[in-house]
N, C-alpha and C positions, 0 to 999 in steps of 0.2 A: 687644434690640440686642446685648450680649453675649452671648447663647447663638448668636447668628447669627454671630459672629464667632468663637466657640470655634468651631462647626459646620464653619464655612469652614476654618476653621484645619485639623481633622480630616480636612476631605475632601483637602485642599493636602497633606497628611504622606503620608495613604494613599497618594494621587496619586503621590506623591515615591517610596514605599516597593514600589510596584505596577513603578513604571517600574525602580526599581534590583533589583529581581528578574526584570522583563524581562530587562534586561540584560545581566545573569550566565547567565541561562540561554540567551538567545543566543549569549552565549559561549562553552556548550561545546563543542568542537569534534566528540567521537562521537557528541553527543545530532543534532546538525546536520546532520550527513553520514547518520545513520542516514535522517534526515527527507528529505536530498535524492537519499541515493543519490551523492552525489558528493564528493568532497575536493581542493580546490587548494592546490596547492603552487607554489612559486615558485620557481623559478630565476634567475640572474644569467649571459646568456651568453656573457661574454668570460672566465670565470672559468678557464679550461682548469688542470689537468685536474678542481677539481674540479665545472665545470658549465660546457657552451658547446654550441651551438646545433649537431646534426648535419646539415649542409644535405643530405645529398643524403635521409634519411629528414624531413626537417623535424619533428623532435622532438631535447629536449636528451639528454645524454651527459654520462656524468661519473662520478669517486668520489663525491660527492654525490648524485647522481640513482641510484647503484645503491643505495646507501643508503637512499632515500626509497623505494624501491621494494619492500627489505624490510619500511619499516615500511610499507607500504600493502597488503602478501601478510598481515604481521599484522593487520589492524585485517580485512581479506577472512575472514581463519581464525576471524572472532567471530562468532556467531549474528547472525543478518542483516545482513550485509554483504557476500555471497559476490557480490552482482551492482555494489558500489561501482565508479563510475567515476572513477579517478585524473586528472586535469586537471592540465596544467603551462603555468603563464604566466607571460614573459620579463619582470624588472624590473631594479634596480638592488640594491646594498646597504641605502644606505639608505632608499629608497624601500622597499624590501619587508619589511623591519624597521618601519617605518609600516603599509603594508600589514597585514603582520602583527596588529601592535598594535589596528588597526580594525577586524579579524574578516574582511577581504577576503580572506587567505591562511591557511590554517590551518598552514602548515609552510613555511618557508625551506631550501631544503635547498643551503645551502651554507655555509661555516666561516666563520662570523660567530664573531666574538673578544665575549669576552664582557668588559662593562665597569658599572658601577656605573650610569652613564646610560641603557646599553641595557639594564638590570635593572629600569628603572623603567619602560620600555615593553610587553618582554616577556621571556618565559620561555625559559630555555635547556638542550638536550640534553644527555648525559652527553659526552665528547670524542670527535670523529673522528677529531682528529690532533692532534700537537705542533709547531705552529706557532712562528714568531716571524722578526723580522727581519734579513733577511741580505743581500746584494749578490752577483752576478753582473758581472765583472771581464772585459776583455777580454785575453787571455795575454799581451798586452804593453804590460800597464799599467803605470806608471813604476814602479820599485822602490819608493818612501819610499808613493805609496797602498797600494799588498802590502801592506804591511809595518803602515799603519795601520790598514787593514780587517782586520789578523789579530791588532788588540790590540797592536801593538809600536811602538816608537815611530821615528820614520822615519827617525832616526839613531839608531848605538850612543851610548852614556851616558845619563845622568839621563833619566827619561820624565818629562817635563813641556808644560803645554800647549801651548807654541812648537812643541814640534817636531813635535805632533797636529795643528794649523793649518798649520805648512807641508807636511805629507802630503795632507791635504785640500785644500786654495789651489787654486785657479784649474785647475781639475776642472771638467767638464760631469755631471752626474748625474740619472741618470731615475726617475722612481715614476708609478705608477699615480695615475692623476687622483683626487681626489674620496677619499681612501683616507684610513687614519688615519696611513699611510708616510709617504702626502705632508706631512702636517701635524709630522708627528715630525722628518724630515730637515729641514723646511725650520728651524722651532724649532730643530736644533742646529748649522744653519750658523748661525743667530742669537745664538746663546749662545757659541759659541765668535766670534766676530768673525771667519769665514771670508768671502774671496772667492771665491766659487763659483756656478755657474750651474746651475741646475736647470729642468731641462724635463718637461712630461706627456706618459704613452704613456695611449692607451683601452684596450691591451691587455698582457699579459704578453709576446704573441708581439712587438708591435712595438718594446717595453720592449728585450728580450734582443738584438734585432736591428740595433736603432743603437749597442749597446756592440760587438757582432761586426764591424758596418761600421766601426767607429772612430771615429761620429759622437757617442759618450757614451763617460766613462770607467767608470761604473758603472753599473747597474738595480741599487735596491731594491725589495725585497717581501718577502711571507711566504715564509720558505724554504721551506716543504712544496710553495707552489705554483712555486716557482724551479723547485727539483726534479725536479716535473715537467715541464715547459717544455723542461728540458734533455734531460730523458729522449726526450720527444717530435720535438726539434727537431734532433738531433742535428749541430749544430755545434759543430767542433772546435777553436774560436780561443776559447773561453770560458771562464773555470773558476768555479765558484762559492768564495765566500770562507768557510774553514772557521768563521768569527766568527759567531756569533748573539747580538744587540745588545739582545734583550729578547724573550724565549720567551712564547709565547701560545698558548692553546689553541682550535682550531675545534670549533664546534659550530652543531647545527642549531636555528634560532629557532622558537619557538610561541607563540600566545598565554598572555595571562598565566590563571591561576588555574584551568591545567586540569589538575590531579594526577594523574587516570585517563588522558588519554594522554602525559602526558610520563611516568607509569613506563609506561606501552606502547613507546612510542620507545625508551627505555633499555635496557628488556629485548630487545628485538629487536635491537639493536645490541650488546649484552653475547654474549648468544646465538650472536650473528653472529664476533662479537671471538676466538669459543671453538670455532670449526664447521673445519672444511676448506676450505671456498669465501673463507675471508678471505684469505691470502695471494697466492692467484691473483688475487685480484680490486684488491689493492693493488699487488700487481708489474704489473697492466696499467695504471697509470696510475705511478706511484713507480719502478719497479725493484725487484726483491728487498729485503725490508727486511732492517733488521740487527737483530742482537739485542736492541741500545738499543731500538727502533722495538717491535719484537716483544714486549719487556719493558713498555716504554710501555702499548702497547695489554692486556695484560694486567692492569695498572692500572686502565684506566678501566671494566673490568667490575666490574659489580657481582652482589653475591652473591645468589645465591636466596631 
């Protein structure tokens, strides 16, 4: 009766031990693709510029999707892969960060901010960009907002929090639904005891477009993608706010515990970071970077 139950026991661990090496090895992501012939990446298409849905080709666009694209020329440039078929399918953030997490996506290829929560899901790129939060103003927005969206305080003397709340006060302000903007702004009209209204856009474009109409006094979001927005939209009653309220860096999400292509990722983006074709291919969605920018991105390579 005990040897049958040690027996059982044995078979139950192998069992256990058999399925957790399944598992990881379906996980990886070159062993997989090698086997299918194919690689799905995910996009988010209201992301513009770094990902948004080209209707009249009906395939996505973007500084994220040109980037997946180098890393998919690399992983083509490895001995059996030359015939890999690149797949891109339309999700959300945090859907595709789940995605991810469940072997359904093998790459995200848009600037997911990395956070200790989304560390425990899955794995993240070397940086795409220098992100973080800024607002988009309309050029005749009261003075005392200017003034506190650019870190000053909305009269002259003492800066203290009175006079942060009455530059803020009874303001309309927009963010991107479902985002961690939203959740941050609304958190610090909370915390300072602001009255103020806060509405959701689904997109950057519609974001930027009710503070131009006059129907919000600000849009927040990542300022790399504001930047772009602006670049592309080019409306003239807008200015973006020189303040950035908490700097974060984009990167592309992968599954977790795959060290062979996340240093492929890296390198092919490092590579990229160092080539002639980077600058062109950032002034087409950004504008000309600056020197900051250009120094930045010299950073996030890494060495051979």
């Amino acid at each position: 009766m005990v040897q049958n139950k040690i027996g059982s026991l044995s078979v139950m661990a192998m069992t256990l031990l058999m399925s957790a090496f399944g598992a990881q090895a379906n996980n990886d992501v070159l062993t997989n693709v090698k086997q299918t012939g194919q690689i799905n990446f995910g996009y988010v298409a209201d992301e513009a510029p770094y990902s948004s849905l080209n209707d009249k080709a009906s395939e996505p666009k973007g500084y994220a999707i040109d980037l997946c694209n180098k890393v998919a020329d690399s992983i083509k440039a490895q001995p059996g892969y030359g015939d890999m078929k690149v797949v891109y399918h339309p999700t959300q953030l945090n859907e595709g960060l789940q995605q991810v997490a469940e072997g359904e996506l093998d790459l995200l290829c848009g600037a997911a901010m990395e956070t200790l929560t989304r560390r425990e899901q899955v794995s993240f790129s070397t940086p795409i960009g220098k992100g973080g939060l800024s607002a988009v103003i309309n050029e005749n927005a009261s003075a005392d907002l200017k003034r506190v969206l650019e870190d000053k305080p909305a009269h002259t003397g003492p800066k203290w929090r009175a006079t942060v709340n009455r530059g803020l006060a009874n303001h309309t302000y927009v963010v991107h639904e479902g985002t961690v903007t939203e959740a941050w702004v609304r958190n610090k009209i909370k915390q300072l005891g602001v009255v103020a209204t806060v509405v959701t856009a689904k997109t950057h474009e519609e974001g930027v477009k009710l503070v131009s109409e006059g129907l919000a006094d600000a849009y927040f979001a990542d300022r790399f993608e504001l930047i772009g927005e602006l670049h592309h939209s080019h409306l003239s009653n807008v200015e973006l706010s020189p303040q950035v309220f908490e700097v974060a860096y984009g990167r592309l999400a992968l599954p977790k515990n795959n060290d062979d292509f996340r240093l492929l990722i890296d390198r092919s983006l490092s590579e990229l970071y160092q080539s002639d074709d980077f600058v062109p291919m950032y002034t087409q969605y950004f504008g000309e970077p600056t020197k900051e920018t250009l120094n930045d991105y010299q950073g996030y390579n890494i060495s051979q």
